[in-house]
C-alpha positions in Angstrom: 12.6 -3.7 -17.8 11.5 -0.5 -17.7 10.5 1.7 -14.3 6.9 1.8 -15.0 6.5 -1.8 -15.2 9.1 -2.5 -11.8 6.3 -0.3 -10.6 3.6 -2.2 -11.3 4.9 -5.4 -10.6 5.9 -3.8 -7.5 3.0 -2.7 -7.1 0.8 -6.0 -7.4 3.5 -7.8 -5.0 2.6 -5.2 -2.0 -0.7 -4.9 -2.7 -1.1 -8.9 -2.4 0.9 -8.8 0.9 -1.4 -5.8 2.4 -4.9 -7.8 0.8 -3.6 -11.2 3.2 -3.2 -9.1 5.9 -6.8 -7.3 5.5 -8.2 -10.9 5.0 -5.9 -12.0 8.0 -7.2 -8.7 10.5 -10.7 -9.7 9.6 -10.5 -13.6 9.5 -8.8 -13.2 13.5 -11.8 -9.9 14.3 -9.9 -7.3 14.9 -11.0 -3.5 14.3 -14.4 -5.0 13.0 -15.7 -1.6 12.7 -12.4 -1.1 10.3 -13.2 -2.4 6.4 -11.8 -0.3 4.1 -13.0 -2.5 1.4 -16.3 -1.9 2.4 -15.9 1.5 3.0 -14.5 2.0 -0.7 -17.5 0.1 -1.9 -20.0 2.2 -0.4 -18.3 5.5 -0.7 -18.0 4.2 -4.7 -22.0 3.4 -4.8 -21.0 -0.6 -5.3 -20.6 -4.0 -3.9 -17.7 -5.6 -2.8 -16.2 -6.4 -5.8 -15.9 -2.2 -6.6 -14.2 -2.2 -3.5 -11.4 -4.4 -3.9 -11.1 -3.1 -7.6 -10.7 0.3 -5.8 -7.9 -1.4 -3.7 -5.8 -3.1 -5.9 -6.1 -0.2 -8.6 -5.0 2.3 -6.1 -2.3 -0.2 -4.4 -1.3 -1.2 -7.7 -1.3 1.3 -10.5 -1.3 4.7 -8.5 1.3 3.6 -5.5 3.1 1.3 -8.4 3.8 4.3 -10.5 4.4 6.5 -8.3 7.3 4.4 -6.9 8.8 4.5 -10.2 8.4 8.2 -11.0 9.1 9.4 -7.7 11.4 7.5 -6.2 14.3 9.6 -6.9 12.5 12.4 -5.6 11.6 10.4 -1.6 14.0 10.6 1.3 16.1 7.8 1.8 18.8 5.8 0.5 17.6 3.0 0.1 14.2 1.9 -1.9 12.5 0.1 1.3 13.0 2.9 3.0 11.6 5.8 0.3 8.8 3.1 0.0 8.1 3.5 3.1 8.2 7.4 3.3 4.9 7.0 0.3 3.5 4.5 2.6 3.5 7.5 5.5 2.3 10.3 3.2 -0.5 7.9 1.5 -2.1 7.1 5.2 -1.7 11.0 6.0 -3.9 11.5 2.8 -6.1 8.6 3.7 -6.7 10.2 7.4 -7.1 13.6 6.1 -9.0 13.5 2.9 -10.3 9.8 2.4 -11.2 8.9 5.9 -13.5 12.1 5.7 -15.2 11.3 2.6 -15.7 7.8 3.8 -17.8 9.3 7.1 -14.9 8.1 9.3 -14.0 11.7 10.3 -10.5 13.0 9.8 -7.7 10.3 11.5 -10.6 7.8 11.7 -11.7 9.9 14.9 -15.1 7.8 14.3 -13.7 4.7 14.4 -11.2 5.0 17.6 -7.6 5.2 18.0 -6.5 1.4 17.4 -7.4 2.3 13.9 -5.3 5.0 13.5 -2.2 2.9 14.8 -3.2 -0.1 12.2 -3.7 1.9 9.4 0.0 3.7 9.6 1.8 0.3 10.3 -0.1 -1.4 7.1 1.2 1.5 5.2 4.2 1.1 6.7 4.1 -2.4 5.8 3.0 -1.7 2.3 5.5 0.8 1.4 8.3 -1.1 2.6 7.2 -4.1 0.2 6.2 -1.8 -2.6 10.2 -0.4 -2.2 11.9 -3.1 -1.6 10.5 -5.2 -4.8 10.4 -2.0 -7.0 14.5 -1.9 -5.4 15.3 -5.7 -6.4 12.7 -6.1 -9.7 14.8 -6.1 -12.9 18.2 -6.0 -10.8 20.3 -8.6 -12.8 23.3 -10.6 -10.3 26.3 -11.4 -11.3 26.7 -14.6 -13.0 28.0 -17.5 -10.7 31.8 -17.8 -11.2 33.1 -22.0 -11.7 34.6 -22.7 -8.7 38.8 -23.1 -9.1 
């Protein structure tokens, strides 16, 4: 399989794990004034539904191929651990250029400190799935030797 399409796949596996724990943060009510999803949707001029495209196409195809083009390029020996270096340099990028643009002033300063902690651990979270699955995707085991 080639890297672009570990990437991908890699890319839809993390992005599923960060969606359940956005659905989870909201379904328990913590950080209400925190919805990204909302925030994309408005920032894009749509409903909901723009917003999670927004998600999953940014989770999936940008942070899935740049997994596979970059990753020889990250810090780190192993692939969780380069995935989480993109995870770290995608929240700086969301705290100093998206969070801006979405009228949450730069680092979230708008929406309070316990927002800037969340953020970087569900990056932190994200890039350590996105790694680890781009690591193992397409990584064939040995075959099982008969016992003697």
């Amino acid at each position: 399989m080639n890297r672009n399409a570990r990437g991908l796949i890699a890319g839809i596996i993390a992005t599923a794990v960060l969606s359940a724990l956005m659905l989870l943060k909201g379904a328990m009510g913590m950080l209400p004034q925190f919805n990204v999803i909302a925030m994309l949707a408005n920032t894009l001029g749509g409903g909901l539904i723009v917003g999670w495209i927004a998600h999953i196409a940014i989770g999936v195809v940008f942070y899935g191929l740049i997994i596979a083009n970059l990753a020889g390029f990250l810090p780190g020996a192993a692939t969780t651990v380069k995935g989480m270096v993109l995870g770290v340099i995608g929240w700086l990028i969301m705290m100093l250029i998206a969070m801006p643009i979405m009228g949450a002033g730069i680092f979230a300063s708008n929406l309070g400190i316990p927002v800037v902690v969340a953020t970087l651990v569900l990056h932190l979270i994200f890039g350590a799935v996105l790694g680890f699955s781009f690591g193992k995707i397409g990584k064939s085991s040995p075959p099982a030797q008969p016992a003697a």
